[in-house]
C-alpha positions as CSV (number, residue, x, y, z in Angstrom):
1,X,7.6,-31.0,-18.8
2,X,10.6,-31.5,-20.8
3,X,13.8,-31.2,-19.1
4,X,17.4,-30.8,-20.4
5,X,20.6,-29.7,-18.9
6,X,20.4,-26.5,-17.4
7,X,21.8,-23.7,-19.6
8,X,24.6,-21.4,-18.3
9,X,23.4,-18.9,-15.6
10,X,24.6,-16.3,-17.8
11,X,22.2,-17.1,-20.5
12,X,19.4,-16.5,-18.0
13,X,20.9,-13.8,-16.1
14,X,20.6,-11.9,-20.0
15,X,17.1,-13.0,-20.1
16,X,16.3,-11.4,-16.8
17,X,18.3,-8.3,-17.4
18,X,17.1,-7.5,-20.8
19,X,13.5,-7.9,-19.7
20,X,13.1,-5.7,-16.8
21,X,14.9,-3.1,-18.8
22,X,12.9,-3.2,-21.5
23,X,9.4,-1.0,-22.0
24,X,6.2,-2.8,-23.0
25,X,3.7,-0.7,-24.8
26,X,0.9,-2.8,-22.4
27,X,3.0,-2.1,-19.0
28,X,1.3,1.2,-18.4
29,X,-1.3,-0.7,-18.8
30,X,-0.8,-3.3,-16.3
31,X,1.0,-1.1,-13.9
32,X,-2.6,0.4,-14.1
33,X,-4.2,-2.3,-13.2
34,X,-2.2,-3.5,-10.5
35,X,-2.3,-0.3,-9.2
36,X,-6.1,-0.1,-9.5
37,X,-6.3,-2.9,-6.5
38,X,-5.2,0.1,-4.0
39,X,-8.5,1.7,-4.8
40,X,-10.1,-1.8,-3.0
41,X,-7.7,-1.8,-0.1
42,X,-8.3,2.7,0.4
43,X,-12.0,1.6,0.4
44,X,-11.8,-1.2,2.8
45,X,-9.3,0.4,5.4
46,X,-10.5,3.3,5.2
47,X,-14.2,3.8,4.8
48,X,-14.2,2.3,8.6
49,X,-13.0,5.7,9.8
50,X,-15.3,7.2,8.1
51,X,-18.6,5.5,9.6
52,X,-16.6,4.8,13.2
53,X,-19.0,7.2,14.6
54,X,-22.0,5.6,13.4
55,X,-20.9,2.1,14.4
56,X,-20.1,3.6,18.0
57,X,-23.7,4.9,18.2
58,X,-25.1,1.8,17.5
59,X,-23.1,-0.5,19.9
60,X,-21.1,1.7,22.0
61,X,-18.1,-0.5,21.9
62,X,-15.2,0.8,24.8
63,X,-12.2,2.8,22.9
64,X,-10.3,-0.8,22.9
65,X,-12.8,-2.5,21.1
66,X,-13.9,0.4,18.6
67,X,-9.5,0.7,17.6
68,X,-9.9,-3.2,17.0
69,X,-12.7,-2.9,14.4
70,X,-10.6,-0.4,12.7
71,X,-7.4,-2.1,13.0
72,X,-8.5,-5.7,12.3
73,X,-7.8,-5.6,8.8
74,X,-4.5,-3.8,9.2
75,X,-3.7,-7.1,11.6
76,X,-4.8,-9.1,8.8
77,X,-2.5,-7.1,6.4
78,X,0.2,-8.1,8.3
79,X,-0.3,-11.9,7.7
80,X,-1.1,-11.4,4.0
81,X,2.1,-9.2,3.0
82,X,4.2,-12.0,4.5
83,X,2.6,-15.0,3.4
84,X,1.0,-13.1,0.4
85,X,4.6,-12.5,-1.0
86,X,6.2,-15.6,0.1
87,X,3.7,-17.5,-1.9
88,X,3.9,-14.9,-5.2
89,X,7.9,-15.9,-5.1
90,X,6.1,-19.7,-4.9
91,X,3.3,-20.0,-7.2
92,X,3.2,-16.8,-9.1
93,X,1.9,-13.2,-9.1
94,X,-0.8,-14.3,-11.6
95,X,-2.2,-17.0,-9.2
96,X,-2.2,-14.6,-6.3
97,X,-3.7,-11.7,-7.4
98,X,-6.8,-13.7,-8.6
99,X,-7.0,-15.4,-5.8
100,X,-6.6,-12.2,-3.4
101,X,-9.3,-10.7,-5.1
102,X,-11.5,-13.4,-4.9
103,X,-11.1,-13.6,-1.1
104,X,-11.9,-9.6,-0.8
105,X,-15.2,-10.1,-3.0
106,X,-16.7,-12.6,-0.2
107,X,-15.2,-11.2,2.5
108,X,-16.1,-7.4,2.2
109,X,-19.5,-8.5,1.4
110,X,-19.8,-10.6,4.7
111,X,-19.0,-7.8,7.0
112,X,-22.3,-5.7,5.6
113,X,-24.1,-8.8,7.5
114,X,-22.0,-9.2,10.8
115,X,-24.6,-8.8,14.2
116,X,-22.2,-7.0,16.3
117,X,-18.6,-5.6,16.6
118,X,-17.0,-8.7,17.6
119,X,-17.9,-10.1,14.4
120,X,-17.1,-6.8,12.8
121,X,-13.6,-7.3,14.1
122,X,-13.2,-11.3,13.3
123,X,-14.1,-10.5,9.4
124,X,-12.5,-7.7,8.9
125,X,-9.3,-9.4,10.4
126,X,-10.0,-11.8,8.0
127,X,-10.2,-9.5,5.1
128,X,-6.8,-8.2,5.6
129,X,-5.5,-11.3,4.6
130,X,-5.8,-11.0,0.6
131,X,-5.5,-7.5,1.1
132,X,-2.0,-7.8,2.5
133,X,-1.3,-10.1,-0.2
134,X,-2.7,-8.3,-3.0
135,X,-0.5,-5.3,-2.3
136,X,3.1,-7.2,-2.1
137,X,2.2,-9.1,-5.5
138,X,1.2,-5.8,-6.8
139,X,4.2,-4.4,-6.6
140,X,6.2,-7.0,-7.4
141,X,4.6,-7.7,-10.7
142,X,4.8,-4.1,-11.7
143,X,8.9,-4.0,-10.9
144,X,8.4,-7.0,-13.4
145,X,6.5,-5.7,-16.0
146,X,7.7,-2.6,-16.7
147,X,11.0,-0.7,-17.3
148,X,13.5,1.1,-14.9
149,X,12.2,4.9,-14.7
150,X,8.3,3.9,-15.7
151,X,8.0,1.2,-13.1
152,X,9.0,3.4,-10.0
153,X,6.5,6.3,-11.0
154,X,4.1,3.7,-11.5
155,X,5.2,2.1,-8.6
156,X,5.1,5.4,-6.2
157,X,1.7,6.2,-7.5
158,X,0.0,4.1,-4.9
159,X,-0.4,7.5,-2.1
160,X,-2.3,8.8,-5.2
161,X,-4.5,6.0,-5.4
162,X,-5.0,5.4,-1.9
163,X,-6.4,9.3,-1.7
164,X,-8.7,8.8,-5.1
165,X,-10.1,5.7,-3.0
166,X,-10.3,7.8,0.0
167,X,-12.4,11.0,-2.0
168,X,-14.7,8.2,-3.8
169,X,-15.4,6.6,0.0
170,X,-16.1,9.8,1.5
171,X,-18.6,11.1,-1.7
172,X,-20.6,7.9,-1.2
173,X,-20.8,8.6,2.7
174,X,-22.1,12.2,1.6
175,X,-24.8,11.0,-0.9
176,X,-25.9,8.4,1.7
177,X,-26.3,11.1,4.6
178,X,-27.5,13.7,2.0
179,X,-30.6,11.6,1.2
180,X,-30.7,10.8,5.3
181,X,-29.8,6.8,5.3
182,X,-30.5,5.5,8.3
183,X,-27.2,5.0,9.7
184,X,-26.9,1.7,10.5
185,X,-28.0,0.7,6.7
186,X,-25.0,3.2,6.0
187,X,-22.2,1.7,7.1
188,X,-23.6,-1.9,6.1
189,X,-23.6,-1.0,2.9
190,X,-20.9,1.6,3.3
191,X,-18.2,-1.3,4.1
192,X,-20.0,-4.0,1.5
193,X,-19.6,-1.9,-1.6
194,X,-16.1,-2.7,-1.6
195,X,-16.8,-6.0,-2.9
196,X,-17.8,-4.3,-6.2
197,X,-14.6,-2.8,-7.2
198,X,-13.0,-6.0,-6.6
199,X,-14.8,-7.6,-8.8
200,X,-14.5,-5.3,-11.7
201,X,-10.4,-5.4,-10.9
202,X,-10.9,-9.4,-11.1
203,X,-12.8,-9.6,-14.2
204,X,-9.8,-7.0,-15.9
205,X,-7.0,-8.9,-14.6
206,X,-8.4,-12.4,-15.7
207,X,-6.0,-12.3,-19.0
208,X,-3.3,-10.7,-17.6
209,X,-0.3,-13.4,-18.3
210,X,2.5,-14.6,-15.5
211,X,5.5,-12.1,-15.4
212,X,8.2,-13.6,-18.2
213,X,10.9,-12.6,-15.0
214,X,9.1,-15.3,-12.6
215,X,9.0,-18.1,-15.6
216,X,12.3,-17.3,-16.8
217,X,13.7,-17.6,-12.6
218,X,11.5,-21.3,-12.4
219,X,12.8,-22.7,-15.6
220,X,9.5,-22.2,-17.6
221,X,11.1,-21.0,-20.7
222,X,8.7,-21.7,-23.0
223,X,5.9,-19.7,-20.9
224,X,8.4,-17.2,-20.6
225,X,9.0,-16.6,-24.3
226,X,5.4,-16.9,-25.2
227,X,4.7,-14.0,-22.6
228,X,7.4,-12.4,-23.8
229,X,6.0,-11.8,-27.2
230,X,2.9,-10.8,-25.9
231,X,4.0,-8.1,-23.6
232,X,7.6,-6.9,-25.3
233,X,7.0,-8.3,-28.9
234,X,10.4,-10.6,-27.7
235,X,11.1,-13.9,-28.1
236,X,13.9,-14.0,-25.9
237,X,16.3,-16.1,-28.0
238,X,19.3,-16.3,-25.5
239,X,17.3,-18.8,-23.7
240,X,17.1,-22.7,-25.4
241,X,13.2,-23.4,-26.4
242,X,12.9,-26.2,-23.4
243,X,12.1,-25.7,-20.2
244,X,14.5,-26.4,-17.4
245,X,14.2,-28.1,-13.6
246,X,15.7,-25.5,-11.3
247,X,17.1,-25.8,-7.5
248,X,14.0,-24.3,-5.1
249,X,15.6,-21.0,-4.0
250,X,15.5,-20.9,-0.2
251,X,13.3,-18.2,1.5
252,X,15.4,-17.8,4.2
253,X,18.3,-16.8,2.0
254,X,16.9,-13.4,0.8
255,X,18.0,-11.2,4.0
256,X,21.5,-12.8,4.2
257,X,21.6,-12.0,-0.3
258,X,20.4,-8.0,0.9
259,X,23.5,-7.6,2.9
260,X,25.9,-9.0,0.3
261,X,25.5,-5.7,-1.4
262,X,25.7,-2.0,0.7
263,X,23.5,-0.5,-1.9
264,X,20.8,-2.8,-2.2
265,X,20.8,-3.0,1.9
266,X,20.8,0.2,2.4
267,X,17.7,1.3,0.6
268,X,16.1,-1.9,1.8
269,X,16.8,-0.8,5.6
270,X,15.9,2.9,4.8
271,X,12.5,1.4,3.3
272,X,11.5,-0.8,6.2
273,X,12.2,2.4,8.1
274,X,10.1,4.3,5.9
275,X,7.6,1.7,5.8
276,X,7.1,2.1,9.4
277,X,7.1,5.8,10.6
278,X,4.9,6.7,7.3
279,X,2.5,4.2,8.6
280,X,2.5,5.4,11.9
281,X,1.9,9.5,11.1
282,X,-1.0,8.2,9.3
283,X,-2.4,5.5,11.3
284,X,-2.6,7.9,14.7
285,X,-3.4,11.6,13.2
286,X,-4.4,11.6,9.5
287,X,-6.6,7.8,9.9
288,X,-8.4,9.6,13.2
289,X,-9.3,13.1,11.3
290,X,-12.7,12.7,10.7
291,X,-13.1,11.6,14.4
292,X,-11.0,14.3,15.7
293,X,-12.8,17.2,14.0
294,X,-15.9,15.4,15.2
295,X,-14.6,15.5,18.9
296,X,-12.8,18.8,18.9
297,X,-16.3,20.7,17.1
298,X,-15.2,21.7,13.3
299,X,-18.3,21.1,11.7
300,X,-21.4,18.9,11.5
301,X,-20.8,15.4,10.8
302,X,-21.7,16.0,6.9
303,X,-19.7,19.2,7.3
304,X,-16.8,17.1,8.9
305,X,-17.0,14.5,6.1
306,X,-16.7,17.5,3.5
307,X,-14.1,19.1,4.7
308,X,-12.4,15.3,5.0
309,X,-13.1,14.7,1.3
310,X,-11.6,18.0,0.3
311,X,-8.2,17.2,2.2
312,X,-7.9,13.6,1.0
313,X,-8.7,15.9,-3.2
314,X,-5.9,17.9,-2.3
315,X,-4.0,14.8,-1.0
316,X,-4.7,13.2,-4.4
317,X,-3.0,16.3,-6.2
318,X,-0.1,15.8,-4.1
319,X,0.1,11.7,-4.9
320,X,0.3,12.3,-8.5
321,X,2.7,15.5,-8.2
322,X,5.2,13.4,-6.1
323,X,6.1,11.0,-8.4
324,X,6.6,13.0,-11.2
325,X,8.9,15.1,-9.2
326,X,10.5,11.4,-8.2
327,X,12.9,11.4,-11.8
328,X,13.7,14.8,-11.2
329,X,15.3,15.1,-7.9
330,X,15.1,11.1,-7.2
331,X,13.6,9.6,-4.1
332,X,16.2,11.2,-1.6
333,X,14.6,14.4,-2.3
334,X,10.8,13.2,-2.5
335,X,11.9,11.1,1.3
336,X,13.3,14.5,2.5
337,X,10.6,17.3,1.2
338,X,7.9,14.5,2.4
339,X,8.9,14.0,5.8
340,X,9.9,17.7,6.9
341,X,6.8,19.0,5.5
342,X,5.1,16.7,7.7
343,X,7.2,17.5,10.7
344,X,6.2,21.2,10.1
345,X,2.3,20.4,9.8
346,X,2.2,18.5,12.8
347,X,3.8,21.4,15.0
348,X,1.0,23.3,13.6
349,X,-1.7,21.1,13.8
350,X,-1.0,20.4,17.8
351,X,-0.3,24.4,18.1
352,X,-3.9,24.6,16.4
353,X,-5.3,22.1,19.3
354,X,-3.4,23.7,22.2
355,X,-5.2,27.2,21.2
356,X,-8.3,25.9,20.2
357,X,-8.1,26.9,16.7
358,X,-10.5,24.9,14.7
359,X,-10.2,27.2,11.5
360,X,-6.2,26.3,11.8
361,X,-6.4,22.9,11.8
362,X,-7.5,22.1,8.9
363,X,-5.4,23.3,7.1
364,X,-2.3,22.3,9.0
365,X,-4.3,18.4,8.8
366,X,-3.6,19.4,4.6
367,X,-0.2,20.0,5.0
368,X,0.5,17.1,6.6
369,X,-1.7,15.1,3.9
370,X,0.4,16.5,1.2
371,X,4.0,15.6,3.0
372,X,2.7,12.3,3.7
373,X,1.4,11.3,0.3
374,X,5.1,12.3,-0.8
375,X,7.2,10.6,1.9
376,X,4.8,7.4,2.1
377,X,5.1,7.0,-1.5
378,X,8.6,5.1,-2.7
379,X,9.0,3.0,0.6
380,X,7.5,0.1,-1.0
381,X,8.8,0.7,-4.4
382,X,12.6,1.1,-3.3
383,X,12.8,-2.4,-1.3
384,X,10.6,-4.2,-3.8
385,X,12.7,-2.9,-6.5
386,X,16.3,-3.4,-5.6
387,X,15.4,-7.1,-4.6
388,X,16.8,-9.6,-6.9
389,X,13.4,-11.4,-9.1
390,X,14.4,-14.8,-7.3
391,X,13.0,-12.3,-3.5
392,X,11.2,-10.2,-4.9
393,X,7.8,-11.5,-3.7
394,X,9.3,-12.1,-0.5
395,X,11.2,-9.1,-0.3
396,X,7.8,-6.9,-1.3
397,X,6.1,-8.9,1.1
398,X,8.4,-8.3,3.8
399,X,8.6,-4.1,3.4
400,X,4.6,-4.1,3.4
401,X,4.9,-6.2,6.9
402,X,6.3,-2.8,8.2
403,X,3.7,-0.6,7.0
404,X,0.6,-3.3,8.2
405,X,2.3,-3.8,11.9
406,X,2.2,-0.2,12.8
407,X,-0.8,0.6,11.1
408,X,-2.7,-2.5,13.1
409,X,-0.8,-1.0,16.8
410,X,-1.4,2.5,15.7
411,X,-5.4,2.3,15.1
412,X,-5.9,-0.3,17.9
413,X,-4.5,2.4,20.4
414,X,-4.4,5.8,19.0
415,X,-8.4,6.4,20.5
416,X,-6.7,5.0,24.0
417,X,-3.9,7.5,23.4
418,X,-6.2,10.4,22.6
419,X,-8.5,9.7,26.0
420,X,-5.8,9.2,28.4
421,X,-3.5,12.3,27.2
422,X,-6.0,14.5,25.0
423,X,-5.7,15.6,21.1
424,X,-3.2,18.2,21.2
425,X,-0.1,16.3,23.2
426,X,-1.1,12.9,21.4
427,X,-0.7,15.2,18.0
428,X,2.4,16.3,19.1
429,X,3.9,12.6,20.1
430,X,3.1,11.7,16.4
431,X,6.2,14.2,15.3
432,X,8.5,11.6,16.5
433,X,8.1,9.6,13.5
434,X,8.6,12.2,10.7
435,X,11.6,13.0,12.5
436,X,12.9,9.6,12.2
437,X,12.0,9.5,8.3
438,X,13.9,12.4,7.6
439,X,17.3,11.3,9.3
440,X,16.8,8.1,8.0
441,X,16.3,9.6,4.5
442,X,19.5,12.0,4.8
443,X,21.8,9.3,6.4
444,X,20.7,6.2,5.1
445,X,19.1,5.8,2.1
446,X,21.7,6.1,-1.3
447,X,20.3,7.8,-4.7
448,X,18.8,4.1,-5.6
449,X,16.5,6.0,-8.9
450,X,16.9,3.7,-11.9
451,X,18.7,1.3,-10.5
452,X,18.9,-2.0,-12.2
453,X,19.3,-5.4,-10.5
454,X,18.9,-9.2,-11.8
């Protein structure tokens, strides 16, 4: 590499600023695509809930047990976003999110062959790793690759795809059970066929470049300018045509750089917050529905699974209404709507399960789908946006650590919860965290939409 005296910081503090303010015509596109990876992690973490029952009636595992094979991957998660991140800030998004998918491929194949739930649980742990990962580079590539406005609809799109993985898991199940698949074949193959998504994703992303923002932070100017007339049709000529050595950035820096500006910390704290309590309202009542409806008599189990896919369509509607609501009234009003319908639904949906009202529930289970998919859907974009591109990684990383640790506590125990204090007051216990998502989204987050930081 040729070196040469490094330019002034100024010089590449224009690079950066011009570039994640400018549009690409490809970062649809690739916002797309990163996006497209969600559709893999909906499958994987949630096609388990799905054929829970089956995998029950083959090994009847005790309620500890059968929460850990749901919740291993969400433990994995946990690992992934913080190392997955770290390592993006490291090496590179590109790397990462080849390597992530890679990992997924073999791993969600090997847990179609695993001879019991203890393996079930060791694989699926392990698969949470690249998924973590795959999520926090993701999102931090987007926030690179496209411009302010465009990247935090794209960005805030991921509820959206999580439900359109959720209705294509669930119309698999119902073709499976509609030509009567013997049921352990069905969730074999139920929880392998994620392996094939991933492989289509890793195939498309195979040519997608390094973000110009990462190259121009490492001193790779030359990379940088080339990408940079790929993707913006730029060739960046405030910055000298050689590349540069630069100091390694300390990790350990980022949370002491959040709290040098009140903004920035602000909507980073309200996001962790966020993070969290959207995490948990899913993890305990929405994750469990097809089991509750199972256990409280709403249907058959191909009548549960149908009424399932319908909520998680009418979810879907709601994921791509949210963030094109987000520019209008900004993601103060999207945290605030989102969180006090789901208080509201909740109420509902225990009153439903105190009266033994199976026709209510339903319905009050969609209300709280639709809330959800709008108060669930900037808290990743908000903290990975507002980090400076030296964190970003890191700093996506670190907000998806909050979403994977409840999510892994939430799944492991919520079946404990359920026996030891039944449906309706478990369902009501869950209206503790909307609660806290809607103070925290009145008091503590600032109007952060379109917000511009190098």
């Amino acid at each position: 590499m040729q070196t040469m005296a490094l330019p002034p910081q100024t010089a590449m503090d224009t690079a950066v600023r011009h570039l994640i303010t400018n549009y690409s015509p490809k970062g649809n596109k690739v916002g797309w695509l990163m996006m497209a990876s969600i559709l893999v992690e909906a499958w994987d973490l949630y096609s388990i809930a799905f054929v829970l029952i089956f995998i029950r009636e083959q090994y009847n595992p005790d309620p500890l047990m059968l929460g850990l094979a749901a919740a291993g991957t969400q433990g994995g998660a946990l690992i992934g976003a913080l190392i997955g991140g770290w390592l993006s800030d490291k090496i590179g998004r590109r790397v990462m999110f080849l390597v992530t998918m890679v990992m997924f491929i073999v791993l969600a194949l090997a847990q179609a062959f695993v001879p019991g739930v203890g393996w079930l649980v060791v694989i699926r742990f392990l698969l949470g790793i690249p998924l973590g990962s795959d999520i926090s580079t993701g999102y931090t590539y987007i926030m690179e690759s496209m411009a302010k406005g465009e990247r935090e609809v794209m960005g805030n799109r991921w509820q959206f795809m999580f439900a359109i993985g959720e209705v294509l898991t669930l119309a698999v199940i119902i073709a499976f059970l509609l030509i009567d698949m013997h049921h352990e074949t069905l969730w074999r193959v139920t929880l392998g066929l994620g392996a094939l998504p991933a492989l289509i994703i890793l195939v498309m992303r195979h040519d997608v470049p390094e973000t110009a923002v990462w190259l121009v932070q490492k001193g790779r100017f030359r990379e940088a300018k080339q990408v940079a007339r790929e993707m913006f049709n730029d060739n960046l000529d405030m910055l000298p045509d050689q590349d540069v050595v630069m100091p390694k950035a300390r990790t350990s820096a980022f949370l002491a750089d959040l709290r040098k500006d009140p903004i920035r910390w602000r909507a980073t704290l309200y996001g962790w917050i966020a993070c969290f309590v959207q995490a948990s309202e899913f993890s305990t009542f929405a994750f469990y529905l097809p089991v509750l409806f199972a256990m409280v008599g709403v249907s058959s189990i191909l009548g549960n699974n149908l009424v399932t896919m319908a909520l998680f369509s009418f979810a879907a509607l709601s994921g791509w209404v949210g963030p094109l609501l987000t520019p209008k009234i900004g993601h103060r009003g999207i945290a605030i709507a989102g969180f006090s319908i789901v208080l509201v639904s909740l109420l509902v949906a225990a009153f439903a399960l105190y009266t033994d009202n199976k026709v209510l529930l339903p319905f009050a289970a969609a209300g709280m789908l639709w809330g959800h998919y709008w108060d669930a859907s900037n808290c990743m974009t908000i903290p990975t946006m507002v980090a400076k591109p030296l964190y970003r990684g890191t700093a996506s990383g670190f907000a998806y650590m909050f979403v994977k640790l409840p999510s892994f506590l939430a799944i492991f125990l919520f079946p404990s919860l359920f026996a030891a204090i039944g449906q309706a007051n478990a369902t009501l216990f869950v209206t503790i965290f909307p609660v806290i998502g809607l103070l925290a989204a009145i008091f503590i987050l600032p109007e952060v939409y379109g917000y511009e930081n190098d």
